[in-house]
C-alpha positions as CSV (number, residue, x, y, z in Angstrom):
1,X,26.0,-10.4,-11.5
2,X,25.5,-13.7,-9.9
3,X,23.7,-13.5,-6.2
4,X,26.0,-14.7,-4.2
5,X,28.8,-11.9,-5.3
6,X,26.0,-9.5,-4.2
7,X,26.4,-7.2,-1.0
8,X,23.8,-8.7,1.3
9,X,22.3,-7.2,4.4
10,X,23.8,-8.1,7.8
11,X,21.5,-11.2,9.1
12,X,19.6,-12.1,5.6
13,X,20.1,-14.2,2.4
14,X,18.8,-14.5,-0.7
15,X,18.1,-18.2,-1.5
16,X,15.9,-20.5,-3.3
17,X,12.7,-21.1,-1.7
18,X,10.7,-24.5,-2.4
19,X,8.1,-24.0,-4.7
20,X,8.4,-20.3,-4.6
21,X,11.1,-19.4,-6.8
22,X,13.7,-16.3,-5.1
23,X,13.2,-16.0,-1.3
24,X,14.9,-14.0,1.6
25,X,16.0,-16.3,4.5
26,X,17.6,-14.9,7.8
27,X,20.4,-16.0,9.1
28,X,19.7,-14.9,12.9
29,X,17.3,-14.9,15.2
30,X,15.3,-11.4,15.2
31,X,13.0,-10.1,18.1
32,X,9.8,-8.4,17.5
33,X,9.9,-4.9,16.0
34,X,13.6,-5.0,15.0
35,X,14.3,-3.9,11.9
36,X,15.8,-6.3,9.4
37,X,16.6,-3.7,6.5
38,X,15.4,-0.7,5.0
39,X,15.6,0.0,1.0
40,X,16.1,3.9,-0.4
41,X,13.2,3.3,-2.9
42,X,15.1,3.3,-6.8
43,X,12.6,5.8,-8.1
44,X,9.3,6.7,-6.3
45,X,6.5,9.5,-7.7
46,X,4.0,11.3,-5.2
47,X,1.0,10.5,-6.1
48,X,-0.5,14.2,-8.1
49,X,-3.5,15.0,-5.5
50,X,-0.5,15.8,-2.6
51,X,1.5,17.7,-4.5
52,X,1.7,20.7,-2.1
53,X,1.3,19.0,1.0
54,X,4.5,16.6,0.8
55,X,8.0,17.3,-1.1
56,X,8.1,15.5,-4.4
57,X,11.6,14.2,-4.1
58,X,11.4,12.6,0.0
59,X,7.8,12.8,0.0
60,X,7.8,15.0,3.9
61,X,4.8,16.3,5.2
62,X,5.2,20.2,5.5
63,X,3.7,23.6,4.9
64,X,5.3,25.9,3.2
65,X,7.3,24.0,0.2
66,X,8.8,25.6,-2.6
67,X,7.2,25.2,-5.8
68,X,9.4,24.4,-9.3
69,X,9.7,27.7,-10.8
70,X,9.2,26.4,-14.3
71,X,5.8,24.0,-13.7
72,X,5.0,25.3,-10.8
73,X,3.4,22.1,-9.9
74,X,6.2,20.5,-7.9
75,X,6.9,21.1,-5.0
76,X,10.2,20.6,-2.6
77,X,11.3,21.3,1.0
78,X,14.3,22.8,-0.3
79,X,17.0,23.5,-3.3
80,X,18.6,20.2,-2.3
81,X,15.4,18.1,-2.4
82,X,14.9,20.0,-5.6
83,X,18.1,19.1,-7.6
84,X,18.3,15.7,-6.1
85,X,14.8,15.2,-8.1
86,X,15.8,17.0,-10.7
87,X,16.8,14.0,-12.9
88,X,13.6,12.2,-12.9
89,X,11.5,15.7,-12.5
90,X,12.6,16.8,-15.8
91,X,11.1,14.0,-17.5
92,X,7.7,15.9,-16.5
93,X,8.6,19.2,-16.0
94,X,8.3,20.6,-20.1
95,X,5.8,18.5,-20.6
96,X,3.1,19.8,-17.8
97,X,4.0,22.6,-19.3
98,X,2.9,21.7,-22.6
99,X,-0.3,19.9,-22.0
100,X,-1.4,22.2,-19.0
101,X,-4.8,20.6,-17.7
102,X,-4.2,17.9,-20.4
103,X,-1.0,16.3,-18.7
104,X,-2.5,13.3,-17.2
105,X,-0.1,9.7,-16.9
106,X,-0.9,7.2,-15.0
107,X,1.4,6.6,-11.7
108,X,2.2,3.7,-13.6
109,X,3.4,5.0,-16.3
110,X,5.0,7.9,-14.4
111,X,7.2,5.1,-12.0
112,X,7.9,3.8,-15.7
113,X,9.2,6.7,-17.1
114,X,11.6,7.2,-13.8
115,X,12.4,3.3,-14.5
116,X,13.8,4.2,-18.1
117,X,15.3,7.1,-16.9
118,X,17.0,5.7,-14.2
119,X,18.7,2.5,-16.1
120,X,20.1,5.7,-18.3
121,X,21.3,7.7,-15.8
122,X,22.4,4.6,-13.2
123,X,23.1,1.6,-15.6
124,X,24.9,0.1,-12.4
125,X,23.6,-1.9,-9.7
126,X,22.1,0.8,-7.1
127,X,21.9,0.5,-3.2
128,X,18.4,-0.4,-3.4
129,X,19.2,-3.6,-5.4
130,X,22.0,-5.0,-2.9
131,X,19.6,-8.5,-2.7
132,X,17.7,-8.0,-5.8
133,X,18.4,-6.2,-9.0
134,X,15.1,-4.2,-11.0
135,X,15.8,-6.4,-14.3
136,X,16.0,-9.6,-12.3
137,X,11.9,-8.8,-11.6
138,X,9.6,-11.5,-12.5
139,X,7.0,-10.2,-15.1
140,X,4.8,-13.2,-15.5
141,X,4.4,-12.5,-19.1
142,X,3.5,-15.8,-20.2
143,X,1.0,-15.5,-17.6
144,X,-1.0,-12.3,-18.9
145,X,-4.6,-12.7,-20.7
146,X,-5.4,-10.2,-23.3
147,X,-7.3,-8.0,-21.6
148,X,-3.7,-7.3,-18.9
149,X,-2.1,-6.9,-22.1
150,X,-4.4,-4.6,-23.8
151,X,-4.0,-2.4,-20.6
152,X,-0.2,-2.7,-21.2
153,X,-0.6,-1.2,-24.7
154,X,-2.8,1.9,-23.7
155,X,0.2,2.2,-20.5
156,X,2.6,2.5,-23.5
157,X,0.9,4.6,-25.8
158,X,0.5,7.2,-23.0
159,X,4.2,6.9,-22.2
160,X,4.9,7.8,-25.7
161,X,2.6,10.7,-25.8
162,X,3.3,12.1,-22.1
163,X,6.9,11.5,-22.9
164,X,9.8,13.0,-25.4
165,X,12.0,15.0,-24.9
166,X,14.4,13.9,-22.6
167,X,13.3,9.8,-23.2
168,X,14.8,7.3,-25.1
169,X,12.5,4.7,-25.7
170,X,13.2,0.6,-25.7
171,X,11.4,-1.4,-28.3
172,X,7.6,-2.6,-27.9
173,X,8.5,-5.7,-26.4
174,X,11.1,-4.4,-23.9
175,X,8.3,-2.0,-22.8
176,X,5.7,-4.8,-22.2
177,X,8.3,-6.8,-19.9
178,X,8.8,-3.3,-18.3
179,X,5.2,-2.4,-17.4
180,X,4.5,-6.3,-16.4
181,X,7.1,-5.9,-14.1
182,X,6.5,-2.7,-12.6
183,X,2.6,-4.1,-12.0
184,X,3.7,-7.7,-9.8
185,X,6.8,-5.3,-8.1
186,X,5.6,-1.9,-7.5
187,X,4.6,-0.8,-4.2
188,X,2.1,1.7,-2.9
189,X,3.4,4.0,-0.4
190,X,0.9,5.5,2.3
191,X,1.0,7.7,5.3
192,X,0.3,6.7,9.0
193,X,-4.0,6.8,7.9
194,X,-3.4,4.4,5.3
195,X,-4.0,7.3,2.5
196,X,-2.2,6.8,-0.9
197,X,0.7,9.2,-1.0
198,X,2.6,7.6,-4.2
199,X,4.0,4.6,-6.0
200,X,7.5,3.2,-6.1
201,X,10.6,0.6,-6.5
202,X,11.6,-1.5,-3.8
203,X,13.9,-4.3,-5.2
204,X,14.9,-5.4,-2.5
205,X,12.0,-5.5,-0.7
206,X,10.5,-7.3,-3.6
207,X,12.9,-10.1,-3.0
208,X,10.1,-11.4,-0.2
209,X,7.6,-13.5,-0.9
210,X,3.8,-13.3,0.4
211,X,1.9,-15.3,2.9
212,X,-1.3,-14.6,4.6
213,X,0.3,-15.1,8.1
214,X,3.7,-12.4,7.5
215,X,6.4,-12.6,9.9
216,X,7.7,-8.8,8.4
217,X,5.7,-5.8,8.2
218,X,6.6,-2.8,5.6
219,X,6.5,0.7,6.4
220,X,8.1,3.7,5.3
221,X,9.5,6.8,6.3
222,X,9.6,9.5,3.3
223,X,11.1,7.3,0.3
224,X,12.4,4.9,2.2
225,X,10.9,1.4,3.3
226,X,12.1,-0.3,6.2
227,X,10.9,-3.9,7.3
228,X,10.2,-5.0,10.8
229,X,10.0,-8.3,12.5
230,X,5.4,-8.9,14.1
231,X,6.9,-12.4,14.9
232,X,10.2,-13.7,16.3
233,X,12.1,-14.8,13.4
234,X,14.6,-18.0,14.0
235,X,17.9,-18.6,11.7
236,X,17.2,-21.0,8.5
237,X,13.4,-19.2,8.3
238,X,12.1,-17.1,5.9
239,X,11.2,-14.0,5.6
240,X,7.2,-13.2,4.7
241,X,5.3,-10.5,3.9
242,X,1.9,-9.4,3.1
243,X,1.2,-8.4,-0.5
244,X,-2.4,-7.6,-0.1
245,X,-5.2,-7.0,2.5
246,X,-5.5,-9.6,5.0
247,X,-9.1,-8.7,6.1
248,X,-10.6,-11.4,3.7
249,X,-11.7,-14.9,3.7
250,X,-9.5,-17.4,1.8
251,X,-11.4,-18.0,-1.3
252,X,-11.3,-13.8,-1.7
253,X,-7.2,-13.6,-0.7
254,X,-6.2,-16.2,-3.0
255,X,-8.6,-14.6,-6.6
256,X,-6.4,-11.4,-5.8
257,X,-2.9,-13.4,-5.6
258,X,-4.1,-15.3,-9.0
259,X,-5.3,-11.8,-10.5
260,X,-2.3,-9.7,-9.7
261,X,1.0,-11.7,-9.1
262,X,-0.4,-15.3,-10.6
263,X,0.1,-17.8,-7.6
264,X,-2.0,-19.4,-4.8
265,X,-1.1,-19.2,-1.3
266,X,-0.3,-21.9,0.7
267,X,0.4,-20.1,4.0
268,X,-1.0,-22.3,7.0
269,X,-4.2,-19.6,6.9
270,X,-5.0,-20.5,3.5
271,X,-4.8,-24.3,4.6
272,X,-6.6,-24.7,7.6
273,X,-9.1,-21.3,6.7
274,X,-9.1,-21.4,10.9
275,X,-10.8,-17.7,10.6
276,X,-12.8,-17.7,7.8
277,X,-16.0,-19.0,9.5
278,X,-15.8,-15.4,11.9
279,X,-14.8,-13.4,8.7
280,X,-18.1,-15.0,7.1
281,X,-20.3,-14.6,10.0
282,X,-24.2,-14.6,9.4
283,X,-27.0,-13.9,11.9
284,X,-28.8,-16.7,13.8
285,X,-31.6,-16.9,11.2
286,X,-35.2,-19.1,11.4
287,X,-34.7,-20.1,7.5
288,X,-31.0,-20.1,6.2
289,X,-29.7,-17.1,4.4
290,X,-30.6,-17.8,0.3
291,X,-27.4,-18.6,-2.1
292,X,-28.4,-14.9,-3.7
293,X,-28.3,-13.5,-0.4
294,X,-24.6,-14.9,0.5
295,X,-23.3,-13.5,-3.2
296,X,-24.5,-10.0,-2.4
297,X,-21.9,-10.0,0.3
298,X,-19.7,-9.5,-2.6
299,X,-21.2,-7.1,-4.4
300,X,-21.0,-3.9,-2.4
301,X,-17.2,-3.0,-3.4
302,X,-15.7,0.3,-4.7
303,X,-18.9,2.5,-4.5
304,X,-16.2,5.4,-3.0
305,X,-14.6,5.2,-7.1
306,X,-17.9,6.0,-8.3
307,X,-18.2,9.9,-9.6
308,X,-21.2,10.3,-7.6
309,X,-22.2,13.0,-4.9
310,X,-21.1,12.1,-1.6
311,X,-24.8,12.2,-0.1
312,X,-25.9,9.6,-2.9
313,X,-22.4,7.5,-2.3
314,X,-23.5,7.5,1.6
315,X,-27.4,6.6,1.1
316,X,-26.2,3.6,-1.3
317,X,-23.8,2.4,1.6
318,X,-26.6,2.7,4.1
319,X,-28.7,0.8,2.2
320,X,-26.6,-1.8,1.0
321,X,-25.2,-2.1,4.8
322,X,-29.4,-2.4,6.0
323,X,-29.9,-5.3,3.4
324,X,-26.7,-7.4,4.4
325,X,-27.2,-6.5,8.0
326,X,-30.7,-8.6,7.7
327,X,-28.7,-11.7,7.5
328,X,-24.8,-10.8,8.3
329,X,-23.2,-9.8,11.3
330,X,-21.5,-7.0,11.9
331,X,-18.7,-9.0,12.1
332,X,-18.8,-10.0,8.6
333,X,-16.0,-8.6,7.0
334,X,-18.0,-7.5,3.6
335,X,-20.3,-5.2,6.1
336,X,-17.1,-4.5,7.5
337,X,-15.9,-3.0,4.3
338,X,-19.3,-1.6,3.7
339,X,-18.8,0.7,6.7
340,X,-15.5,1.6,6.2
341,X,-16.2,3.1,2.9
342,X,-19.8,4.4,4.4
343,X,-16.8,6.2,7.1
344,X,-14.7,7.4,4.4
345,X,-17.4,9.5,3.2
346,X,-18.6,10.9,6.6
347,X,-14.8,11.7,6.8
348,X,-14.8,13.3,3.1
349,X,-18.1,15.6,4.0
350,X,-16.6,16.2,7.5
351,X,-19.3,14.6,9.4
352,X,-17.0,13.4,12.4
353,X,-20.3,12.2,14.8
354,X,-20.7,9.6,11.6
355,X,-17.8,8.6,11.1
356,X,-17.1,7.6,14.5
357,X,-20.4,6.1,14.9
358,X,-18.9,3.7,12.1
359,X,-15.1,3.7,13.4
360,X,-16.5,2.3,16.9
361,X,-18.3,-0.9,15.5
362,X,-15.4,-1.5,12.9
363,X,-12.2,-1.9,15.4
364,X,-13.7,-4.6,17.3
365,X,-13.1,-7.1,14.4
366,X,-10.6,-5.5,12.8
367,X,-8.5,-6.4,16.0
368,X,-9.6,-9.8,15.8
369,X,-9.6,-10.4,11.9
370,X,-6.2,-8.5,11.3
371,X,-2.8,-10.1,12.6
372,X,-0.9,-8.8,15.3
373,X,0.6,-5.5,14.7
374,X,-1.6,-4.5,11.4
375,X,-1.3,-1.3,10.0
376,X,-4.8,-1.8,8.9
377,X,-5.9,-1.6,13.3
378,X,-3.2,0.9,14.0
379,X,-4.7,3.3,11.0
380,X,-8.5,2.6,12.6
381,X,-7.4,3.5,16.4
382,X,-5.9,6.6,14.8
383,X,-8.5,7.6,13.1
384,X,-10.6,7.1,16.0
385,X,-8.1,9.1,18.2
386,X,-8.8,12.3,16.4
387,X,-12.2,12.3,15.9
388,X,-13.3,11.7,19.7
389,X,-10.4,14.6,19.8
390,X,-12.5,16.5,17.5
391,X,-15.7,15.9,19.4
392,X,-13.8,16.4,22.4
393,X,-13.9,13.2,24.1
394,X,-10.3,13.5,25.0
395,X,-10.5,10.6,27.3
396,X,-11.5,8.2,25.0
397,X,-8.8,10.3,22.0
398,X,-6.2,10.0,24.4
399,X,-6.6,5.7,24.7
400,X,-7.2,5.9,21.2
401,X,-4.6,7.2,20.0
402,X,-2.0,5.1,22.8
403,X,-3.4,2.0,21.2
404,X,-2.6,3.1,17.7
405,X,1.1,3.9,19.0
406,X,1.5,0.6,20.7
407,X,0.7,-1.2,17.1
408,X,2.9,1.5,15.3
409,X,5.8,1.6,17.8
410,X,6.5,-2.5,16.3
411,X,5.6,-1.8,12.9
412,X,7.0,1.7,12.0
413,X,10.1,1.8,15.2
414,X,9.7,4.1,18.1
415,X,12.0,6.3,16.3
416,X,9.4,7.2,13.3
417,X,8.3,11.1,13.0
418,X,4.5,9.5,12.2
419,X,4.7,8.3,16.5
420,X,6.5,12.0,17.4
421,X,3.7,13.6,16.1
422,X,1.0,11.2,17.1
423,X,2.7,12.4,20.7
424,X,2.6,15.5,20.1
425,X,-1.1,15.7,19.6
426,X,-1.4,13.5,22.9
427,X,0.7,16.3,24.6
428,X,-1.3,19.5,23.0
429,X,-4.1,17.9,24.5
């Protein structure tokens, strides 16, 4: 189907952008925080450590779901949730039954699987692809070394041996295109903290193209993703969003573009780098900081992935966050990352004094660092919120939490059930 004879959303075209291949342009002005579109995701899968705590098929928070009498490790707010998932559940169902403990796909390969299934099931265009359609997805493949095509191959392997009974299988090369595309168009869904609740297919929202300084913000609300203006938008402009954490300098944005959707930005950020100098900060030092000593900023990345006890994971950030501080500033946004996994794991051992202590120095330049209206600041002010709660500061819980509603009131709408309930604790209290 040619673009044009596409149903397009009230106020937005699809169009060729200048050096950027497929874009989404507006066609009117829009204010911020009003919504420009939402997308039903074309297949989504919760992601397997909330199974219990959120419905598989709309992914709502709630106690008290129903569990898939067969597997009995799905889980649904009710019968209806349950047959509408049905289609894609199936594809699992018999086999978690077979391998037991052993049943372990990737969410890759699982938001594959529900890919194949769904061209099956749905071969025609679905209301998720009124801008964009899932086989129109750039895959890059020209583009991959061998090592991203080596990770393919063990993706499809597993898809053949997770996978049976109910799938019919394209050939090898199909399946390459398929996984290329799902990893430079997926999306990661997460909850109002910014914790990973599952993976899914946005095509339209895959339409947009990045830039550091985003003029949309994406959010969602169960399965489905809706985009909001964080800066007035004007007719003829396009549309921008984010596709990866802003916190970083330029040098450190642009190796994660490269790795994982093969471009360099050239967003006015990455041109004039006007806060890199802050996001880089060092300490007012006698003798200048060593060239080893300005590498090790980089260094001190992932430790919460590591299989380590939490009280060895904590003493390694403490350490690594005494050695940088000798010559960083707080400021700096790789002691900034330090802390915020050294606060993850006072959050994981419950140790709420700790991780407030790190909370408090973090939000300072996250708010400064971050754009307007980051989810990123919102998600920090949160968390504070309910720990000063917790320690019963409800003073400082209570101006917590309003901040993280003002930020969350553009990006999610004042309408979302993340704000009611956010309200709700600032009405319990």
């Amino acid at each position: 189907m040619r673009p044009e004879a596409v149903p397009q959303p009230g106020g937005l075209e699809r169009f060729a952008s200048p050096g950027k291949g497929r874009g989404l342009r507006a066609l009117r002005r829009y204010a911020v925080g009003e919504l420009l579109f939402s997308c039903p995701a074309y297949t989504a899968v919760l992601t397997v450590s909330e199974r219990g705590c959120h419905c598989d098929g709309c992914f709502a928070r709630k106690e008290g779901l129903s569990k898939c009498g067969r597997c009995k490790q799905a889980f649904y707010c009710n019968v209806e949730c349950q047959k509408e998932d049905w289609p894609m559940h199936k594809l699992e169902c018999s086999a978690m039954c077979a391998f037991g403990q052993n049943w372990n796909p990737s969410e890759t390969v699982r938001l594959t699987a529900r890919i194949l299934a769904k061209q099956k099931i749905h071969p025609e265009r679905t209301q998720s692809e009124k801008l964009l359609a899932v086989k129109e997805f750039e895959s890059h493949l020209d583009k991959l070394d061998n090592e991203k095509r080596e990770l393919i191959q063990n993706d499809i392997a597993a898809l053949h041996h997770f996978y049976s009974k109910h799938m019919e299988y394209p050939d090898n090369a199909a399946l390459v295109v398929l996984f290329a595309q799902v990893n430079c168009n997926g999306f990661t869904i997460e909850d109002e903290e910014l914790s990973h609740l599952g993976s899914a297919i946005f095509p339209d929202v895959a339409l947009m193209n990045h830039s550091c300084c985003p003029n949309v913000i994406v959010t969602y609300k169960g399965t489905l993703a809706e985009v909001r203006a964080v800066k007035e938008i004007e007719p003829g402009e396009e549309v921008f969003t984010s596709y990866i954490d802003l916190l970083y300098p330029t040098e450190d944005r642009n190796d994660r573009l490269r790795d994982s959707y093969f471009f360099t930005c050239d967003c006015r950020e990455c041109t004039m780098k006007e806060k890199d100098k802050e996001k880089l900060k060092i300490r007012k030092l006698n003798d200048p900081p060593s060239a080893e000593a300005l590498s090790g900023q980089k260094l001190c990345t992932g430790f919460l992935d590591l299989c380590i006890p939490p009280s060895e994971l904590l003493e390694i950030c403490e350490l690594s966050l005494d050695k940088m501080g000798a010559v960083f500033e707080d400021s700096n946004v790789y002691m900034l990352h330090m802390m915020y996994q050294a606060m993850g794991v006072c959050l994981y051992v419950q140790d709420w004094e700790g991780a407030l202590r790190y909370g408090q120095k973090i939000i300072r330049p996250y708010s400064k660092h971050y754009p307007s209206y980051s989810l990123n600041v919102a998600s920090m002010w949160l968390k504070l919120g309910r720990l000063y709660t917790a320690l019963e500061n409800r003073a400082a819980g209570d101006k917590a939490l309003k901040k993280a509603i003002a930020i969350m009131e553009v990006a999610h709408g004042k309408d979302h059930p993340y704000i009611s309930e956010i309200k709700k604790e600032l009405e319990d209290h």
